[in-house]
C-alpha positions as CSV (number, residue, x, y, z in Angstrom):
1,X,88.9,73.9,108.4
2,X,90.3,77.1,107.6
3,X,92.3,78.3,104.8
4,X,94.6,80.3,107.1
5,X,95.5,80.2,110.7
6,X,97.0,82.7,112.9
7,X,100.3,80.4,113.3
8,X,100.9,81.7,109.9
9,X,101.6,84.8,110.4
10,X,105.3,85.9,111.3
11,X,106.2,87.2,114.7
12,X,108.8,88.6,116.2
13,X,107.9,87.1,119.2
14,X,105.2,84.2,120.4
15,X,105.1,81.6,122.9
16,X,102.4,79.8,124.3
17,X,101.3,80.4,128.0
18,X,99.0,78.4,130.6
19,X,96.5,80.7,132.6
20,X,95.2,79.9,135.6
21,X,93.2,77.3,135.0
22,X,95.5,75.4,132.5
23,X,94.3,77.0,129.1
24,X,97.1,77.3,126.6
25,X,96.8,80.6,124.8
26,X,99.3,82.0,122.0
27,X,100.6,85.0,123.1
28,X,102.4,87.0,119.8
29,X,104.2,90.5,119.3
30,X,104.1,91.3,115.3
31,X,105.2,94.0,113.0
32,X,102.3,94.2,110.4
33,X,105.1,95.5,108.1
34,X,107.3,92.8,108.8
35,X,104.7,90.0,106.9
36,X,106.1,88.0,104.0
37,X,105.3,90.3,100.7
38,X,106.0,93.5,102.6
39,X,109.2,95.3,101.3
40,X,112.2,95.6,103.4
41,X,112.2,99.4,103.6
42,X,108.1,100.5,103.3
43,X,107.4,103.5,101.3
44,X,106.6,107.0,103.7
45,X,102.9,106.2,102.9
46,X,102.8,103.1,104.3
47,X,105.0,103.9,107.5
48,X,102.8,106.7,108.0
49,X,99.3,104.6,107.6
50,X,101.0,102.5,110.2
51,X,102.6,105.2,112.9
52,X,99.6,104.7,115.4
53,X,99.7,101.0,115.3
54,X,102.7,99.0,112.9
55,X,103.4,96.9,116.2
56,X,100.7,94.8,117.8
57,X,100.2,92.6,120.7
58,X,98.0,89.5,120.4
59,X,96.6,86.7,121.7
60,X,94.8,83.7,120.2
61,X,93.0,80.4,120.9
62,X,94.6,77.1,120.2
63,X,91.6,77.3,117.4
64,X,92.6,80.9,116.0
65,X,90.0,82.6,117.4
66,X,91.2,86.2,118.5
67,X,91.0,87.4,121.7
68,X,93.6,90.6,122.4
69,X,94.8,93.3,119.7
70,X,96.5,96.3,121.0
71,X,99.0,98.6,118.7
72,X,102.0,100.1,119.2
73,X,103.9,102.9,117.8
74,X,107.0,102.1,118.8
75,X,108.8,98.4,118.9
76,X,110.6,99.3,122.8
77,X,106.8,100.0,123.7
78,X,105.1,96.8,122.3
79,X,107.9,94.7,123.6
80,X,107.7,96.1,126.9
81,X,103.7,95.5,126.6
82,X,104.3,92.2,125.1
83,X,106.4,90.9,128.1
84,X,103.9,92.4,130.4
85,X,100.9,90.6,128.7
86,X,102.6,87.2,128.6
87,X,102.9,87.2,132.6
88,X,99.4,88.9,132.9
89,X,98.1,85.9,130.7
90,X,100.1,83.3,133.4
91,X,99.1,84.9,136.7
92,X,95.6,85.2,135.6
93,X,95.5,89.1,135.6
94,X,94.3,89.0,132.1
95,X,92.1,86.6,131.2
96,X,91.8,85.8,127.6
97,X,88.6,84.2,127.8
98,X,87.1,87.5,128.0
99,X,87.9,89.5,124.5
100,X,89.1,92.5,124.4
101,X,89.8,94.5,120.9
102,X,91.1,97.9,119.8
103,X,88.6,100.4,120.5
104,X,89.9,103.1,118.2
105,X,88.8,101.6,115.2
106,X,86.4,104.1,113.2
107,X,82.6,102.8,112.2
């Protein structure tokens, strides 16, 4: 069992959605500043760690087990990705049996 699950986490969005073939998958828009712990108003530092990526689009197994993380800059441009993912996910354009990851991530 583990010690945290991706339910956990605040969103500012999430909702589950059937594909296809009747798989439920979590589909979630998040601020990774907005987590409980964070300050209100993050320090310039922080924002700017964050400029290429504080808003993120995700999607999840029932068991927590990752399957979709894309960042965002802006919130108008995750939301407008979340809301495109969630009807991808439904109508089987994306399918989130197949992974897919951020690919700008440094070795």
């Amino acid at each position: 069992m583990p010690l945290w699950s991706l339910d956990d986490w605040q969103y500012l969005e999430r909702q589950v959605v059937a594909d296809p073939k009747g798989r439920e998958w979590s589909v979630a828009l998040m601020d990774v500043l907005g987590q409980q712990g964070d300050p209100d108003m993050p320090n310039s530092l922080l924002e700017l760690e964050y400029a290429s990526g504080r808003f993120f689009t995700l999607i999840y197994s029932d068991g927590g087990a990752l399957q979709w993380e894309r960042g965002y800059a802006t919130l108008p441009e995750a939301k407008t990705a979340y809301d495109r993912l969630v009807a991808a996910v439904a109508d089987g354009r994306v399918n989130p049996a197949q992974p897919v990851y951020r690919e700008d991530l440094e070795d």
